[in-house]
N, C-alpha and C positions, 0 to 999 in steps of 0.2 A: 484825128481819132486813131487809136490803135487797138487793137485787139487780139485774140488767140483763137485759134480751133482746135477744138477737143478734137481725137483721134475719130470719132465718129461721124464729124463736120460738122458738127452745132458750133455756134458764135457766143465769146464770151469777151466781156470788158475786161481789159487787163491796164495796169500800168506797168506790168513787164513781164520777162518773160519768167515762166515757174525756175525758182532754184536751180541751177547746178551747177556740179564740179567744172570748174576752168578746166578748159581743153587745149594742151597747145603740146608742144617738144620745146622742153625746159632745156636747150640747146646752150652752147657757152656764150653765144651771145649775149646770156641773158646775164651775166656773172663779169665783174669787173675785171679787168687786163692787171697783170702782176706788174709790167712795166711799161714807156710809151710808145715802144715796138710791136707790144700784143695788143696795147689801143690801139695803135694803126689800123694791124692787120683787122684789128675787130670790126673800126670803122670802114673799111673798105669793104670786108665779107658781106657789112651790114646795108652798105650802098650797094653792091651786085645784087642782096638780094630782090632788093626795092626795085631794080632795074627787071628784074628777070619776071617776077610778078606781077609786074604792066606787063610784059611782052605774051605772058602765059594767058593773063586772063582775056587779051587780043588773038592770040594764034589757039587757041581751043571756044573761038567764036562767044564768050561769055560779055563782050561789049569790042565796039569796032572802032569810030570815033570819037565814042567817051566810054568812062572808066576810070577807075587810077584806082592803087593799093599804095600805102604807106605803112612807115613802120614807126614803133618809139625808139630814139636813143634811150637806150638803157640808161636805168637812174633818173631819168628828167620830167620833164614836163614838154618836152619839145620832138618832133617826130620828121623824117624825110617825105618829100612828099616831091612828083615830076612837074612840071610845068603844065601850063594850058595846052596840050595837046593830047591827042591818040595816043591811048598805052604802048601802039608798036612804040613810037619814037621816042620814048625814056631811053636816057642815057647817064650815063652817072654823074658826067659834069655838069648837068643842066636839072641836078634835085635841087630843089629849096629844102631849108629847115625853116617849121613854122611854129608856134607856140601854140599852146591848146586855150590862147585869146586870140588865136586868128592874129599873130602877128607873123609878119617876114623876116626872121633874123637873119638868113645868108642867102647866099643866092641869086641871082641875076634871071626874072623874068616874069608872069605873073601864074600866082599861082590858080588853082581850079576854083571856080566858086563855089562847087560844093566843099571846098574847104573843111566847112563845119561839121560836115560827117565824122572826119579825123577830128578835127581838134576838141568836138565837144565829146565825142566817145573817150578821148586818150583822159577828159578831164572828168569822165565819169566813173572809170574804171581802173584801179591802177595796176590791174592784172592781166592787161589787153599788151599785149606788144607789137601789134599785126592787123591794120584793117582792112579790107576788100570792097571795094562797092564798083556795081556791076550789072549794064543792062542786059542781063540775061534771059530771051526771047522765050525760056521754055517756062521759065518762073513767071515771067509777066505773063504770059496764055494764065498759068494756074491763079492767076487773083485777079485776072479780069471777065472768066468764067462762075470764078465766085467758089472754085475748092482747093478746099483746105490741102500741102502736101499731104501725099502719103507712102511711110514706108514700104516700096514695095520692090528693092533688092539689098543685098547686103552692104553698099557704104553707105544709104541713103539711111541706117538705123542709128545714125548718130543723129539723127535728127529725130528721136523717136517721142522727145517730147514735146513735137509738135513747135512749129514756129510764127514766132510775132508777126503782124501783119500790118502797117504801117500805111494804113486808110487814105491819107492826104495826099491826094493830087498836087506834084510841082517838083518842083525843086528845091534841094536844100540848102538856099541862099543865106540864111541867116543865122546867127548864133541860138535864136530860140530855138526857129526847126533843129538844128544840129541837137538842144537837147532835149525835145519832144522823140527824133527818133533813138536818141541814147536809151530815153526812158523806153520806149517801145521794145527795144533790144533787150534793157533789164539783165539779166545775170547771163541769157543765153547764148547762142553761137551765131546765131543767124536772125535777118528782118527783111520779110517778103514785104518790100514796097509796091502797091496800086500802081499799075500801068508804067511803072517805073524802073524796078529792078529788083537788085536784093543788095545788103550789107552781112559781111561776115567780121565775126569779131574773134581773134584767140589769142595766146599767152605770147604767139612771134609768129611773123610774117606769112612762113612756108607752111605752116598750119591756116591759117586763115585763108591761103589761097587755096589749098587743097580742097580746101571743103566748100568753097563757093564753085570749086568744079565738081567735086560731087554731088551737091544739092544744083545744080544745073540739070547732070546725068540723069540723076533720080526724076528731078518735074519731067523732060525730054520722054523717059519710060513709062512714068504716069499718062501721059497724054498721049502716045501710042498704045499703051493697054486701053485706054479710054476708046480711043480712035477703034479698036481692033473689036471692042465691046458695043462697037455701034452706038455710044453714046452712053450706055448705062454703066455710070458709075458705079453700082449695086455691083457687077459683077466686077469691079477690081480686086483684085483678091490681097491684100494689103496685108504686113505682119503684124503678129500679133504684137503688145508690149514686152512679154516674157520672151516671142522668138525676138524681138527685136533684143533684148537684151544679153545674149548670146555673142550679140557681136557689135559690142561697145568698143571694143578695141579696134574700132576701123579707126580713128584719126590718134592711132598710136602712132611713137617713134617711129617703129622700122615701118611702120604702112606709110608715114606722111614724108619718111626719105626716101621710098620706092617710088612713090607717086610723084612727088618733087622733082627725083632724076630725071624723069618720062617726060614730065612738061616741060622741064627746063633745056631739057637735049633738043627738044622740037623746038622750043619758042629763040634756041639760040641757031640752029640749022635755019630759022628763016620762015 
């Protein structure tokens, strides 16, 4: 089952998330190589980043021995993805490329079996370039308490329209789950999975991970105001839609290369 919460934390059935604009940094990546010198470079840029987004979403505590972010090859149907292990240990010579049927086309190793998170999102959306999934301890506290997020600092208002909630206990073993939680995601950026984690979806990679560590930061601060509130949510003072709309432009260009540098200089120092 999946569902939504209104901004007030009443429960509503959804099959996905409400409308919106694709959020990402329409970076060159995303744009074909004039010749097979600038493929290269493109394809390498494109494997660091895959490499450096496991190592981020491990070294800022968002999953420890699972996790993984992948990306699309531009133009395709087919996306990088690290092997069976801890996002520390991505490396760039041990990515698989996998098809968005769960197949192995290169690569040497096995790959995750949540698999299908990637490949059935990459075959749902063809404006995704970037996925995240990620067991993020302060997101899981908020859906296994039963609230809804809430905007309550300035990057967590990119998430102002409230995020899909993705009910089902387990894992997403299978090509169905993979497109039950697609569906769940629906147009939006983000899916708070039950006792499990969360998935982030946007237009390339460094965008998607950005904001699976802002929506960490943001639950993290929910659940300390909660804490500081003695429990009563009533008094979380949460923004409004209009203030939240003031600052849409958090998962812009220059925010999500400022914040990109930051993680990436940490998650590469170790």
């Amino acid at each position: 089952m999946s569902g939504h919460y209104d901004c007030g934390g009443s429960a509503r059935t959804s099959r996905g998330a409400a409308p919106r604009a694709s959020i990402g940094v329409r970076s060159r990546l995303m744009t074909a190589p004039a010749d097979r010198s600038g493929a290269s470079a493109e394809a390498s840029a494109l494997r660091h980043d895959v490499v450096l987004a496991n190592r981020i979403i491990e070294r800022f505590g968002l999953s420890n021995v699972f996790g993984h972010a992948s990306a699309r090859i531009p133009g395709t149907g087919r996306f990088l993805l690290p092997t069976r292990r801890s996002p520390r240990f991505a490396t760039e010579a041990s990515l698989l490329v996998l098809d968005t049927d769960g197949n192995l086309l290169e690569g040497d190793g096995a790959p995750n079996s949540e698999l299908w998170i990637h490949a059935r999102g990459y075959a749902a959306r063809a404006d995704i370039g970037g996925i995240v999934h990620a067991h993020a301890p302060a997101c899981i506290c908020l859906t296994q308490i039963g609230l809804p997020h809430r905007v309550v600092h300035n990057q967590g208002a990119v998430f102002a329209d409230c995020i899909a909630e993705y009910e089902r206990i387990g894992l997403i073993r299978s090509r169905q789950l993979g497109e039950e939680l697609a569906q769940a995601l629906g147009s939006g950026l983000a899916v708070m999975m039950r006792g499990h984690g969360i998935t982030t979806a946007a237009a390339d990679l460094r965008t998607a991970t950005v904001a699976a560590c802002f929506l960490e930061e943001s639950a993290a601060l929910q659940l300390r105001m909660l804490a500081a509130a003695g429990g009563d949510a009533a008094r979380v003072r949460s923004f409004t839609r209009e203030q939240a709309e003031r600052l849409n432009d958090q998962l812009s260009e220059p925010i999500v290369a400022r914040a990109w540098e930051y993680y990436a200089a940490l998650a590469e120092s170790g």
